[in-house]
PDB file of N, CA, C and O in Angstrom:
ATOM      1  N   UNK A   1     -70.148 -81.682-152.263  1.00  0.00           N
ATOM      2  CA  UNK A   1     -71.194 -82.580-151.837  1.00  0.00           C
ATOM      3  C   UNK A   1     -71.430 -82.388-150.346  1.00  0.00           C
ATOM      4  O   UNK A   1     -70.461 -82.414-149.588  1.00  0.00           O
ATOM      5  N   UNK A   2     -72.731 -82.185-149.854  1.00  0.00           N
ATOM      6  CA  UNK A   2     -72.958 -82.174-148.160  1.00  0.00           C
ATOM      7  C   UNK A   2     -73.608 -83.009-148.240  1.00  0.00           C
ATOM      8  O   UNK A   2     -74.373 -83.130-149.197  1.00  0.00           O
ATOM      9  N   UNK A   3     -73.512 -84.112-147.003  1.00  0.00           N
ATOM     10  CA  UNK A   3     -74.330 -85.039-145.905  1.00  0.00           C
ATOM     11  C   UNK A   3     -75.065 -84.300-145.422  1.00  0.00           C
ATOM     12  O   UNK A   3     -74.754 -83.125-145.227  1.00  0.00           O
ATOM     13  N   UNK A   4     -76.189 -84.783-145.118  1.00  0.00           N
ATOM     14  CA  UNK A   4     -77.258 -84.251-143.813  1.00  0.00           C
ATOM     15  C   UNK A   4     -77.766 -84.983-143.645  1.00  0.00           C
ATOM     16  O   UNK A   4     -77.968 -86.001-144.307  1.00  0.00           O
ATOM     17  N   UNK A   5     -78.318 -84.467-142.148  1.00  0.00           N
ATOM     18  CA  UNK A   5     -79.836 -85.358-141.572  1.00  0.00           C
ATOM     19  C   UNK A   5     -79.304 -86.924-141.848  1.00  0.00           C
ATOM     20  O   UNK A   5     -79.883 -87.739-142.568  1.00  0.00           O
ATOM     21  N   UNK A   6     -78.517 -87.066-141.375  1.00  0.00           N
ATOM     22  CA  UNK A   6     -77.599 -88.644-140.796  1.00  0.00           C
ATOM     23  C   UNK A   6     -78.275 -89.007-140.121  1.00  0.00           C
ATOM     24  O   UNK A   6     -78.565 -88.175-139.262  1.00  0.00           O
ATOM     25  N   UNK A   7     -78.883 -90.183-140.004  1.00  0.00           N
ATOM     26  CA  UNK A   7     -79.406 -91.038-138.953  1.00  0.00           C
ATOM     27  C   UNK A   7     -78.829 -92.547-139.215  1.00  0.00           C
ATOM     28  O   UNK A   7     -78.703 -93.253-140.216  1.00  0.00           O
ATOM     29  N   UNK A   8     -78.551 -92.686-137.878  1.00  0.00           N
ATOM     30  CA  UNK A   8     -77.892 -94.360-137.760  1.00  0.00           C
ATOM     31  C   UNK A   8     -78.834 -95.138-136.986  1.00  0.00           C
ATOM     32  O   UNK A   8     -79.092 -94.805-135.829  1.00  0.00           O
ATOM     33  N   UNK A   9     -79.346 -96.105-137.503  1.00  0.00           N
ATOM     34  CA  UNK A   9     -80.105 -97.138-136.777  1.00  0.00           C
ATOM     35  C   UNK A   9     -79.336 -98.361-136.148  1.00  0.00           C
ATOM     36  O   UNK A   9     -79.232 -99.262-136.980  1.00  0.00           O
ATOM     37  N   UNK A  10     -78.804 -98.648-135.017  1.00  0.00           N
ATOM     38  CA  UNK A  10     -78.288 -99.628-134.788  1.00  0.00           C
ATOM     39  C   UNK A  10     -78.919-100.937-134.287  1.00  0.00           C
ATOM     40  O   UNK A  10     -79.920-100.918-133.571  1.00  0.00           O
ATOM     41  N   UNK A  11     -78.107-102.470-134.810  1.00  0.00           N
ATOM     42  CA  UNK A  11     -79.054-103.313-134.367  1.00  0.00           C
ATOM     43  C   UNK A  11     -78.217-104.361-133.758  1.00  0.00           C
ATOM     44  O   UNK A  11     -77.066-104.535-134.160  1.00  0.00           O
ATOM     45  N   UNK A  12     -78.776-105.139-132.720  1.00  0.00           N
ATOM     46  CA  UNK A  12     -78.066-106.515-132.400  1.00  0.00           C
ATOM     47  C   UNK A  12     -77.191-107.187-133.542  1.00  0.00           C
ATOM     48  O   UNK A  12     -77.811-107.838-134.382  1.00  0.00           O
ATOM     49  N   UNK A  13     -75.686-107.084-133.666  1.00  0.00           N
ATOM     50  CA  UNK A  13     -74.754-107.418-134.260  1.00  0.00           C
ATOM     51  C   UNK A  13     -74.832-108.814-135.109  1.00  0.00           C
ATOM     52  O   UNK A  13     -74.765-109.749-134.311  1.00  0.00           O
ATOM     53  N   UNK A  14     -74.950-109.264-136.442  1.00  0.00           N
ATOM     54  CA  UNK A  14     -75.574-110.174-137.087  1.00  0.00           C
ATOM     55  C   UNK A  14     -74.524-110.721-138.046  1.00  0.00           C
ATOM     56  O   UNK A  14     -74.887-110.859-139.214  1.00  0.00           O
ATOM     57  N   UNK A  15     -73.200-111.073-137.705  1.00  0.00           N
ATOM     58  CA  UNK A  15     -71.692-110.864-138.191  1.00  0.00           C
ATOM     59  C   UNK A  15     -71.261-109.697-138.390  1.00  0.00           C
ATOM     60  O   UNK A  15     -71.085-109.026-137.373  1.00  0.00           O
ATOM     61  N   UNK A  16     -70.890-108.943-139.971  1.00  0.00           N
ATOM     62  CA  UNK A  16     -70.353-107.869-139.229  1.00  0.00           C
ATOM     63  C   UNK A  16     -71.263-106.523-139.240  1.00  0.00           C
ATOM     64  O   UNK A  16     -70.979-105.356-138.970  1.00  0.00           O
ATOM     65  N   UNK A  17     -72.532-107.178-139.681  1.00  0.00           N
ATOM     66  CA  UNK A  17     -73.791-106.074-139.689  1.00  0.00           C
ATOM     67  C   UNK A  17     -73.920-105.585-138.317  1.00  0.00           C
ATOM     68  O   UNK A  17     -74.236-106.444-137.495  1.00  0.00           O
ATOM     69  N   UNK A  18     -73.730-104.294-137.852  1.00  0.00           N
ATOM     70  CA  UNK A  18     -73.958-103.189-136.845  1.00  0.00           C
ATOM     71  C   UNK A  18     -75.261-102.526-137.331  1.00  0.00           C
ATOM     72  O   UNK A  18     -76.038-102.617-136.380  1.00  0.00           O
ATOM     73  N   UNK A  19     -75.789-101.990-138.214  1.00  0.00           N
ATOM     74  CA  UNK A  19     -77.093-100.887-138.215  1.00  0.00           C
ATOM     75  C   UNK A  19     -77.223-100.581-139.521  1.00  0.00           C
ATOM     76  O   UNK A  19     -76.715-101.196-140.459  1.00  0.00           O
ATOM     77  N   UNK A  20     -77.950 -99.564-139.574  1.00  0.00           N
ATOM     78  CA  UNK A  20     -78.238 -98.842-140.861  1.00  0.00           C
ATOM     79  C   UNK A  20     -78.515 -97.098-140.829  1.00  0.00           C
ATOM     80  O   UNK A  20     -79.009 -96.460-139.900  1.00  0.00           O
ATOM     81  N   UNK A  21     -78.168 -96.725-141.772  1.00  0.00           N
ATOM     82  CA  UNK A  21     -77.655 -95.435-142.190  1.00  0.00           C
ATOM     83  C   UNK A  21     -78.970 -94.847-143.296  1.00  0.00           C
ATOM     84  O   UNK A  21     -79.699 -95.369-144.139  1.00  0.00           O
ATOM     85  N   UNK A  22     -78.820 -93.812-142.872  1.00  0.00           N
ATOM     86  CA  UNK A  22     -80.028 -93.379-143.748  1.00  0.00           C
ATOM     87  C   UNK A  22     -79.486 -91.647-143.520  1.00  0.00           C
ATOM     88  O   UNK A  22     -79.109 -91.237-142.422  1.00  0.00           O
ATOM     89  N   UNK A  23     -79.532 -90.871-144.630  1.00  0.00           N
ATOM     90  CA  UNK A  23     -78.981 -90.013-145.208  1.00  0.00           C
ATOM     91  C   UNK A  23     -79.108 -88.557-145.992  1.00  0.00           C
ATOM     92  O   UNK A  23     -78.220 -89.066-146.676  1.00  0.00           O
ATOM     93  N   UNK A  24     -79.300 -87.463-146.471  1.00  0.00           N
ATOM     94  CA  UNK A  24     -79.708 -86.637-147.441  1.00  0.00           C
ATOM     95  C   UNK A  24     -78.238 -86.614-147.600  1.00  0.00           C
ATOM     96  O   UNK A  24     -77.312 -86.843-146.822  1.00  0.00           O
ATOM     97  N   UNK A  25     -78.335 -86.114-149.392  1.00  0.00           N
ATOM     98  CA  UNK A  25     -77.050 -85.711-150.226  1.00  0.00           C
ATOM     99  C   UNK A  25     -77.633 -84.529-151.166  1.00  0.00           C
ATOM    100  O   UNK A  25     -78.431 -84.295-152.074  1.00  0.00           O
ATOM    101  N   UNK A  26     -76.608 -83.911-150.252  1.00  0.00           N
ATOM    102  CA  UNK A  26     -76.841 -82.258-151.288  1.00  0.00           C
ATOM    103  C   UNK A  26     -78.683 -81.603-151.149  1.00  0.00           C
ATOM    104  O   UNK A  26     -79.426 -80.983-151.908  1.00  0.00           O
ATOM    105  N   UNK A  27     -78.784 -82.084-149.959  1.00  0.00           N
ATOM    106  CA  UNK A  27     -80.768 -81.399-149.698  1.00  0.00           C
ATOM    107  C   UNK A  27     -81.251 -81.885-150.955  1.00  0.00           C
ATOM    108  O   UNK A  27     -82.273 -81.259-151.233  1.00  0.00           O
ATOM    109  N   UNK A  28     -81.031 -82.533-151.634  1.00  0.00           N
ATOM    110  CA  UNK A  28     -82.148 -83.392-152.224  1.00  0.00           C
ATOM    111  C   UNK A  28     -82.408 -84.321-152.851  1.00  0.00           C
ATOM    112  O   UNK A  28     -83.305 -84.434-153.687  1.00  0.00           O
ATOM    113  N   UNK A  29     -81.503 -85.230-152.444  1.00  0.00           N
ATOM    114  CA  UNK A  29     -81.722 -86.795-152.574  1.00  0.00           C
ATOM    115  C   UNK A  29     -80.954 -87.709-151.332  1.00  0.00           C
ATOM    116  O   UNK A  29     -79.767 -87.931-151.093  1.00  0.00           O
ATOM    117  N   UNK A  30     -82.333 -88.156-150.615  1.00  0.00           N
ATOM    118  CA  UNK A  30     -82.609 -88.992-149.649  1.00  0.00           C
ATOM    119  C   UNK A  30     -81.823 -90.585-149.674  1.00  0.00           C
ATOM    120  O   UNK A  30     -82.309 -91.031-150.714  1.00  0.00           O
ATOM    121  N   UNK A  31     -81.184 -91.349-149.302  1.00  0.00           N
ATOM    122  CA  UNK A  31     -80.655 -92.167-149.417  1.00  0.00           C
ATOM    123  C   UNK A  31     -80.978 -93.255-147.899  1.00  0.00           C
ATOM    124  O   UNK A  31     -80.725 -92.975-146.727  1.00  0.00           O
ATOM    125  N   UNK A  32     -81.558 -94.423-148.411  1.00  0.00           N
ATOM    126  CA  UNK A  32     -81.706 -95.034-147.022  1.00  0.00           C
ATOM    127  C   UNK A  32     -81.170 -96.310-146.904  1.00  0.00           C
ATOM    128  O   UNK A  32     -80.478 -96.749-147.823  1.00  0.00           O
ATOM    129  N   UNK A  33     -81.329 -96.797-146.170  1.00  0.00           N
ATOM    130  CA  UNK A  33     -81.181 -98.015-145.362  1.00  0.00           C
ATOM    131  C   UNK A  33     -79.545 -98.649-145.985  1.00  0.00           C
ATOM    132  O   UNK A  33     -79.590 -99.617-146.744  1.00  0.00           O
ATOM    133  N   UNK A  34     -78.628 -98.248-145.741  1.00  0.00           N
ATOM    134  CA  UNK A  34     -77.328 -98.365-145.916  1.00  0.00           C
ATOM    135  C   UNK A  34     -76.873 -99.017-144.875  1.00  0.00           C
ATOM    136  O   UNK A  34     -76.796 -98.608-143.716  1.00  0.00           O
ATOM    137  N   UNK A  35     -76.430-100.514-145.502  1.00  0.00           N
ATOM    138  CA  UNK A  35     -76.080-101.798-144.282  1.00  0.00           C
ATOM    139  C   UNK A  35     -74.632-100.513-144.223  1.00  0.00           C
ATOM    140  O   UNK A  35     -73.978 -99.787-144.972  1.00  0.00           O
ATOM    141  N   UNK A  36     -74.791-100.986-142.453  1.00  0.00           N
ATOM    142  CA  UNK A  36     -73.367-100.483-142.060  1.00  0.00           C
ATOM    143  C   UNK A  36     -72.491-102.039-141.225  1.00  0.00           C
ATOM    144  O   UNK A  36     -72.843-102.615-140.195  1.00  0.00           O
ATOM    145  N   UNK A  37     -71.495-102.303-141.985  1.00  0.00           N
ATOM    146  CA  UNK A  37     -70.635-103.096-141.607  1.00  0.00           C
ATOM    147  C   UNK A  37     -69.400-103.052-140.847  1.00  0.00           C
ATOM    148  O   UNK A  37     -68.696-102.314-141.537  1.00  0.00           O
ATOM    149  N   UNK A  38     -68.651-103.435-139.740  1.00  0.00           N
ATOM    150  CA  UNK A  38     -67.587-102.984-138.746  1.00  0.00           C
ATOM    151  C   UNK A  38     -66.815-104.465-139.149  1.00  0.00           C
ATOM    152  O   UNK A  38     -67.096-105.553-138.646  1.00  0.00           O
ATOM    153  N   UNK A  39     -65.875-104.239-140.083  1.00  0.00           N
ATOM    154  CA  UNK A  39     -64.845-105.248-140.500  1.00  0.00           C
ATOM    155  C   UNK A  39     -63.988-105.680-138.873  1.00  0.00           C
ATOM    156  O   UNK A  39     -64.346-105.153-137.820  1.00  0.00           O
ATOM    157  N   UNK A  40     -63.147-106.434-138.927  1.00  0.00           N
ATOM    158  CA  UNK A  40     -62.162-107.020-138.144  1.00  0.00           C
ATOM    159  C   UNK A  40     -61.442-105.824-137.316  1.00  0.00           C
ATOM    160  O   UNK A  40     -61.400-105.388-136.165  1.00  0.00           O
ATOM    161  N   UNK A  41     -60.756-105.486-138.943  1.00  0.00           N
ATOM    162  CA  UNK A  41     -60.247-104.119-138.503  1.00  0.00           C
ATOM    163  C   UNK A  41     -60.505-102.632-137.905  1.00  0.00           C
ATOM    164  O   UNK A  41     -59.654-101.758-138.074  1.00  0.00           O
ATOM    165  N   UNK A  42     -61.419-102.437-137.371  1.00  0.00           N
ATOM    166  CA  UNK A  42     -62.357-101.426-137.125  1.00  0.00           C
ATOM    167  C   UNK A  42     -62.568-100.555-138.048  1.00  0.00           C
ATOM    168  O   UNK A  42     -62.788 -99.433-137.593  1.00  0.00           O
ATOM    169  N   UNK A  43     -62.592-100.656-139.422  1.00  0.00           N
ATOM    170  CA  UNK A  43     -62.970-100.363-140.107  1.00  0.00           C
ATOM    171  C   UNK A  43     -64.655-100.377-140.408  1.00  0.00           C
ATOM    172  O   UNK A  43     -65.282-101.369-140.038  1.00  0.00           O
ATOM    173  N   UNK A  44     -65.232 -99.477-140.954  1.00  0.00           N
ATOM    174  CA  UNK A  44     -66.566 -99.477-142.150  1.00  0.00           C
ATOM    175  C   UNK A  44     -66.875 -99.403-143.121  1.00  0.00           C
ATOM    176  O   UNK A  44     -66.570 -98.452-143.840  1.00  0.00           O
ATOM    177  N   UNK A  45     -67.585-100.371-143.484  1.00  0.00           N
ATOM    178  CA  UNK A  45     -67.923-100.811-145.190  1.00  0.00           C
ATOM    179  C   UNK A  45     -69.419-100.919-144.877  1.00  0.00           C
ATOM    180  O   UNK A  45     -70.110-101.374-143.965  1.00  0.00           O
ATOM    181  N   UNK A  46     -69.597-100.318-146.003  1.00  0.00           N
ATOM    182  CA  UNK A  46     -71.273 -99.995-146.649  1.00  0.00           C
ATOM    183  C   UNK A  46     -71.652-100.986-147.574  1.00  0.00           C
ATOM    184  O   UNK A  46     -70.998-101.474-148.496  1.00  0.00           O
ATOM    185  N   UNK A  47     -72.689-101.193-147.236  1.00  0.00           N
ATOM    186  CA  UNK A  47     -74.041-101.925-148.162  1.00  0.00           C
ATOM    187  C   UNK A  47     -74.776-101.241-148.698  1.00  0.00           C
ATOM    188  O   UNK A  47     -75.595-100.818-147.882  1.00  0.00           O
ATOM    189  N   UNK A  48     -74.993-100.784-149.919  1.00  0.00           N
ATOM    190  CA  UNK A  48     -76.017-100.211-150.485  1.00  0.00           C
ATOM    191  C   UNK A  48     -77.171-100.985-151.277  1.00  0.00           C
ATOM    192  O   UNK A  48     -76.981-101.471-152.392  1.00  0.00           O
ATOM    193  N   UNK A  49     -78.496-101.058-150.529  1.00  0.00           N
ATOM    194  CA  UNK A  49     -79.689-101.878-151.188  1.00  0.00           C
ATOM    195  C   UNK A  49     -79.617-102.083-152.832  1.00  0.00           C
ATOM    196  O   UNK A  49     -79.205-101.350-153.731  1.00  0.00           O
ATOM    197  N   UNK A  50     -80.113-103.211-152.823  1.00  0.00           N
ATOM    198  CA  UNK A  50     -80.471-104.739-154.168  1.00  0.00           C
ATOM    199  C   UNK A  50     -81.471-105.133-153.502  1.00  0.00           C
ATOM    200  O   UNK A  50     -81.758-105.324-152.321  1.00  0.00           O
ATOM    201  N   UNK A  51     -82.120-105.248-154.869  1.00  0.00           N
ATOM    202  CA  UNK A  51     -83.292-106.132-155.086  1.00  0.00           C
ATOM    203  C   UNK A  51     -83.019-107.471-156.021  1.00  0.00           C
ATOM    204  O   UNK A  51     -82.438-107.459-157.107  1.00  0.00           O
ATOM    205  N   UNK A  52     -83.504-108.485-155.432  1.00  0.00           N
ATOM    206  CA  UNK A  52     -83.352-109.584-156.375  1.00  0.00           C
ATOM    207  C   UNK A  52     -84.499-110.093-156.789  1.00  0.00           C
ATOM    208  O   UNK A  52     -85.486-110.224-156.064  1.00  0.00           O
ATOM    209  N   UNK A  53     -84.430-110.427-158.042  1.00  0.00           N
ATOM    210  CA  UNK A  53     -85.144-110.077-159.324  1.00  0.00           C
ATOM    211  C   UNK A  53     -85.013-111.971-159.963  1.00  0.00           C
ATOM    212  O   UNK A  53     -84.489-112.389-160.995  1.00  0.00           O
ATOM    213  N   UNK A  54     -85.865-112.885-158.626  1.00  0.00           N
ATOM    214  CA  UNK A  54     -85.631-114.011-159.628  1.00  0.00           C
ATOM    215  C   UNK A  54     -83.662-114.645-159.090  1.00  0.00           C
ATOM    216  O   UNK A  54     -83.128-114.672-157.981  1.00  0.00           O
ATOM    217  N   UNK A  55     -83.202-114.991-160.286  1.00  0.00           N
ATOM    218  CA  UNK A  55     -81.515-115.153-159.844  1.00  0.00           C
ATOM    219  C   UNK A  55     -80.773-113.757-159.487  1.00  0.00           C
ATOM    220  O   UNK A  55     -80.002-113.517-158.557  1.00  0.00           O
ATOM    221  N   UNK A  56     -81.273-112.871-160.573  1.00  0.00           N
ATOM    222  CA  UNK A  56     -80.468-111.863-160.207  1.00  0.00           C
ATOM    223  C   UNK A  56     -80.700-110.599-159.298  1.00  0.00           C
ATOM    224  O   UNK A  56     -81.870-110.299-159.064  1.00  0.00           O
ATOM    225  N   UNK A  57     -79.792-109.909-158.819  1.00  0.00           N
ATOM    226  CA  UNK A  57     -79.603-109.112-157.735  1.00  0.00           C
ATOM    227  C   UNK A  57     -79.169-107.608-158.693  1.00  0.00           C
ATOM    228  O   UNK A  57     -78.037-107.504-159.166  1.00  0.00           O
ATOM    229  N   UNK A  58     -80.092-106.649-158.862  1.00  0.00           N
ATOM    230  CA  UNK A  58     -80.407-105.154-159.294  1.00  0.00           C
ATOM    231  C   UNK A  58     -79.878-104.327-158.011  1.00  0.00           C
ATOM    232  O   UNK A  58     -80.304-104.535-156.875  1.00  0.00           O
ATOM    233  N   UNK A  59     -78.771-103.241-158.371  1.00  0.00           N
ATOM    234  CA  UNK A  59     -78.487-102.250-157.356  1.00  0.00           C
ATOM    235  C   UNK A  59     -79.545-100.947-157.816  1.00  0.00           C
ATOM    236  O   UNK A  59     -79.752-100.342-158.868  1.00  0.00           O
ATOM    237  N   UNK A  60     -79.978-100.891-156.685  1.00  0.00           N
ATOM    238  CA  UNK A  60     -80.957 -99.804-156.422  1.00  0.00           C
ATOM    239  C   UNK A  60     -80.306 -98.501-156.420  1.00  0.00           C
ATOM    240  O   UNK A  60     -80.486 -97.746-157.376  1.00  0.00           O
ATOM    241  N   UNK A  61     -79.485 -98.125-155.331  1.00  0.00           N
ATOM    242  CA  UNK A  61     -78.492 -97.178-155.997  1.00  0.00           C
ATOM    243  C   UNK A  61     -77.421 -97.351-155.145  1.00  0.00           C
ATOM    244  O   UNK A  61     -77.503 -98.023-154.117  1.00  0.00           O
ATOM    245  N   UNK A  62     -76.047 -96.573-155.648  1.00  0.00           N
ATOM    246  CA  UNK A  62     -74.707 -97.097-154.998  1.00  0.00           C
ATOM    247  C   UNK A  62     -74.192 -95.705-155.620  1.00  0.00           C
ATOM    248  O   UNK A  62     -74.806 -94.996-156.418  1.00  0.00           O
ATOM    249  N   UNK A  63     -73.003 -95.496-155.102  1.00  0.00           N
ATOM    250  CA  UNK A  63     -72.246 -94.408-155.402  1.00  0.00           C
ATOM    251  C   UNK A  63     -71.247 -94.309-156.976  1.00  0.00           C
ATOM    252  O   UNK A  63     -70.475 -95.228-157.252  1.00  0.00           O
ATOM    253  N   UNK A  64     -71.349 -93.529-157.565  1.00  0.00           N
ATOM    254  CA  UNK A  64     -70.973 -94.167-158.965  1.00  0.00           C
ATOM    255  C   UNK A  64     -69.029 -93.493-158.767  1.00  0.00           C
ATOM    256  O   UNK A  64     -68.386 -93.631-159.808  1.00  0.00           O
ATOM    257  N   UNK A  65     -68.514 -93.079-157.989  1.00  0.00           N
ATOM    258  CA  UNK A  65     -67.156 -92.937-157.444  1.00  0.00           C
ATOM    259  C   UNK A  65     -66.763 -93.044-156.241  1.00  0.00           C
ATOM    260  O   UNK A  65     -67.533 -93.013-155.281  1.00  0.00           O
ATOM    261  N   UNK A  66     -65.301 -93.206-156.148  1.00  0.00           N
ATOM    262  CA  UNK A  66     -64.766 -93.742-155.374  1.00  0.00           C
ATOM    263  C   UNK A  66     -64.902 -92.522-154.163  1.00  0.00           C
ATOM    264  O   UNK A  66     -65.200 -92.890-153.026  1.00  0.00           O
ATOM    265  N   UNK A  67     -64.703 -91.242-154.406  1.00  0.00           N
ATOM    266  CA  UNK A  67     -64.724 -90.083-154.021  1.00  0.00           C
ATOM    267  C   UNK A  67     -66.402 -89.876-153.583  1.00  0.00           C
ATOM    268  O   UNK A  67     -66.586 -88.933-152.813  1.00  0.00           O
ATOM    269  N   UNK A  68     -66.965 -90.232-153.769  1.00  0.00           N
ATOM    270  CA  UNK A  68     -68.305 -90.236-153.201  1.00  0.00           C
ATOM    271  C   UNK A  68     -68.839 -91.216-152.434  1.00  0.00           C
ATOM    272  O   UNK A  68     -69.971 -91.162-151.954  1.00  0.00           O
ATOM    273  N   UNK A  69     -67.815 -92.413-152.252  1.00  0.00           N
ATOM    274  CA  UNK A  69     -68.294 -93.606-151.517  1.00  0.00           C
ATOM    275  C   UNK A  69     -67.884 -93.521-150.473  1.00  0.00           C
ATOM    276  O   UNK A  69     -68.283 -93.992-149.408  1.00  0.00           O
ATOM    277  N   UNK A  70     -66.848 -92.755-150.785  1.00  0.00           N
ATOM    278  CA  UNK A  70     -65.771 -92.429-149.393  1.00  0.00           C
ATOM    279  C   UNK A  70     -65.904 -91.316-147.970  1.00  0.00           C
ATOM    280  O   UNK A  70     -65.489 -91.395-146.814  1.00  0.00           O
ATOM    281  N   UNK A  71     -66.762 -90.196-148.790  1.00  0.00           N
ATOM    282  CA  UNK A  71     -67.280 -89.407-148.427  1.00  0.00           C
ATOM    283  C   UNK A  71     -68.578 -89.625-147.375  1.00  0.00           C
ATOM    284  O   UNK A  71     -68.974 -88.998-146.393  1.00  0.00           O
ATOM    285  N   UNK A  72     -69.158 -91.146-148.260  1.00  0.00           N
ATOM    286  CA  UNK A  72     -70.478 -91.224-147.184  1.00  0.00           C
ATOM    287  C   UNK A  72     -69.709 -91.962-145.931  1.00  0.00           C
ATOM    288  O   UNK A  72     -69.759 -91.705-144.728  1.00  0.00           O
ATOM    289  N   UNK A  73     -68.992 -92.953-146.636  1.00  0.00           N
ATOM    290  CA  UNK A  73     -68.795 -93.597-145.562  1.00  0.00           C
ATOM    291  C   UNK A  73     -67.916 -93.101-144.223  1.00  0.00           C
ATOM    292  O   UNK A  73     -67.945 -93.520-143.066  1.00  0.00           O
ATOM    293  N   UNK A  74     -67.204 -92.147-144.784  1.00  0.00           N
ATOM    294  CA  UNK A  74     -66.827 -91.078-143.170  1.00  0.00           C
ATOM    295  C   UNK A  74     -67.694 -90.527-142.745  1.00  0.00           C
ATOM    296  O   UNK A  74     -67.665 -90.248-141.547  1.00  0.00           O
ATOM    297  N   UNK A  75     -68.384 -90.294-143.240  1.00  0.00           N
ATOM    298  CA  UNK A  75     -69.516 -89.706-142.505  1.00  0.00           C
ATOM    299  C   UNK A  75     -70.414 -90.261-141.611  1.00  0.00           C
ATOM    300  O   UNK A  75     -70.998 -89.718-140.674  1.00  0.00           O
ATOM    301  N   UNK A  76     -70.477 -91.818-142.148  1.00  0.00           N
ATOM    302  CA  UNK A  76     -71.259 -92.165-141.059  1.00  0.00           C
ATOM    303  C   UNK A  76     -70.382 -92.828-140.136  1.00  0.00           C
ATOM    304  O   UNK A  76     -70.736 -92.800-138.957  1.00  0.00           O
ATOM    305  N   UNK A  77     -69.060 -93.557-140.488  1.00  0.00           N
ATOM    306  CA  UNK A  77     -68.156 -93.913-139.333  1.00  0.00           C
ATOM    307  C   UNK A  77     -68.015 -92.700-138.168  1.00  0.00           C
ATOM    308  O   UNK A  77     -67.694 -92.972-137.012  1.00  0.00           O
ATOM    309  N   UNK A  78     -68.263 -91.492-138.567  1.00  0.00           N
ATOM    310  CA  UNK A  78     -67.874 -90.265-137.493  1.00  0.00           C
ATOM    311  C   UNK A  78     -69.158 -90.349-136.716  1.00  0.00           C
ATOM    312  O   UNK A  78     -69.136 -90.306-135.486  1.00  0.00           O
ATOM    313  N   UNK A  79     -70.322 -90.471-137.424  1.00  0.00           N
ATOM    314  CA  UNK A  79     -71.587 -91.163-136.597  1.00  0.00           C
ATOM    315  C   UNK A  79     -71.729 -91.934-136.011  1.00  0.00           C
ATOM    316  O   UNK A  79     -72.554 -91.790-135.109  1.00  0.00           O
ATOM    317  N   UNK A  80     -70.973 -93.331-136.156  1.00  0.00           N
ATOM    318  CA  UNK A  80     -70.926 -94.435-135.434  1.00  0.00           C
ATOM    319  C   UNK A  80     -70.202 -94.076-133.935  1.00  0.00           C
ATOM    320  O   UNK A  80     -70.390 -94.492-132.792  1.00  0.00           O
ATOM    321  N   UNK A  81     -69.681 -93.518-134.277  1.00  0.00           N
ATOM    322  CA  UNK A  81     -67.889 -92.900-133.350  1.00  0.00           C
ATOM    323  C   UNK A  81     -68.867 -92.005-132.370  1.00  0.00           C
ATOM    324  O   UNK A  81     -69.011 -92.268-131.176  1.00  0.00           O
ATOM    325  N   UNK A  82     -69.345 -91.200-132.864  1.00  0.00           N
ATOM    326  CA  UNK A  82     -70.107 -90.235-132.243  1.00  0.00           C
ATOM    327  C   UNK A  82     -70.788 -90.960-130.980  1.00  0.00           C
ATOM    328  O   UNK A  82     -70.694 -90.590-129.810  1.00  0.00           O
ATOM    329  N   UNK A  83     -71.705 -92.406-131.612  1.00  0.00           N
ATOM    330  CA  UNK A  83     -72.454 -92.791-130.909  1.00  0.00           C
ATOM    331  C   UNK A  83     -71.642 -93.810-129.796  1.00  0.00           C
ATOM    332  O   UNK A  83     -72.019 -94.614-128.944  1.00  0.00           O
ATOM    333  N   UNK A  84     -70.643 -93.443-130.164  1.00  0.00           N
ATOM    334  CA  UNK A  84     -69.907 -94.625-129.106  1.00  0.00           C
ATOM    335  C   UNK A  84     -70.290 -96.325-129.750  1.00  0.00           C
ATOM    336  O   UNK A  84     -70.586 -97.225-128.963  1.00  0.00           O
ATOM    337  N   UNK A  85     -70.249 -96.466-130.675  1.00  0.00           N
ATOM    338  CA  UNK A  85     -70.708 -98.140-131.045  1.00  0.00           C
ATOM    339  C   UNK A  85     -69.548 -98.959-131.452  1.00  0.00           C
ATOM    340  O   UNK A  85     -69.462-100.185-131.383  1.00  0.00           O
ATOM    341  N   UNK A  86     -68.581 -98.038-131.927  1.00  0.00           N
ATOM    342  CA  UNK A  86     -67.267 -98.952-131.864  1.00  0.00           C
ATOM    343  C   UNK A  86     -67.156 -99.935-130.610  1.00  0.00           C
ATOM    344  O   UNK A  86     -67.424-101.134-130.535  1.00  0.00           O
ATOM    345  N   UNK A  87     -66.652 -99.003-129.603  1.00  0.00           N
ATOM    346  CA  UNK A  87     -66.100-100.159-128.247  1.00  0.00           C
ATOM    347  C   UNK A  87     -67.243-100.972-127.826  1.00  0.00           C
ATOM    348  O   UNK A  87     -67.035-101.785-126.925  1.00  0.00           O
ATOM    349  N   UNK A  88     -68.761-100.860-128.478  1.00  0.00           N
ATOM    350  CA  UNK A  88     -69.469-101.910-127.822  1.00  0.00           C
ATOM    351  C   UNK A  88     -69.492-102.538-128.926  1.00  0.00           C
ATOM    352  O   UNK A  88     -70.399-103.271-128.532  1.00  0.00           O
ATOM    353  N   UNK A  89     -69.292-102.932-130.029  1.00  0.00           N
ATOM    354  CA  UNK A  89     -68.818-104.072-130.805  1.00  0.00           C
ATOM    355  C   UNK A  89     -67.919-104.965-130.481  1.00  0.00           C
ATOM    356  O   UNK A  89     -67.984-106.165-130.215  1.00  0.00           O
ATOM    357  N   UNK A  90     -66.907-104.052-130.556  1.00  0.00           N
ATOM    358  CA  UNK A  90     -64.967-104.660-130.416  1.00  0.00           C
ATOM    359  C   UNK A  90     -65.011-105.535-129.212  1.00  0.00           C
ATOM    360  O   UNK A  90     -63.988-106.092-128.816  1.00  0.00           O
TER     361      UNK A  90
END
């Protein structure tokens, strides 16, 4: 599996919402607006877009393994890192 064309949008900190992530997987499927979250621990956890539908809440798309969730999400923590946004959170 390759990442590309990573782009991180960062925004005024909204608990532990930092930005959004937007993505290609494997040159040809585009993946966007991926809440990026900075836990306690300096850790990152992903949001992947829902639509709610009335009561209920439809995942639009999400990673269907663990091995592929994991994958994005280093990828964009090394982006975050890149951008220096850790120490202006923390």
């Amino acid at each position: 599996m390759k990442i590309s064309n990573l782009n991180f949008t960062a925004i005024r900190p909204r608990g532990s919402l930092i930005g959004f992530a937007n993505l290609t997987l494997d040159g040809n499927l585009y993946l966007g607006d991926i809440g990026v979250h900075l836990k306690s621990d300096g850790e990152v956890s992903l949001a992947f877009p829902t639509k709610r539908l009335g009561e209920t809440k439809i995942g639009i798309y999400h990673p269907i393994n663990k091995k592929t969730e994991e994958a994005i999400r280093k990828a964009i923590e090394e982006k975050v890192e890149e951008l220096n946004l850790f120490n202006e959170q923390l």
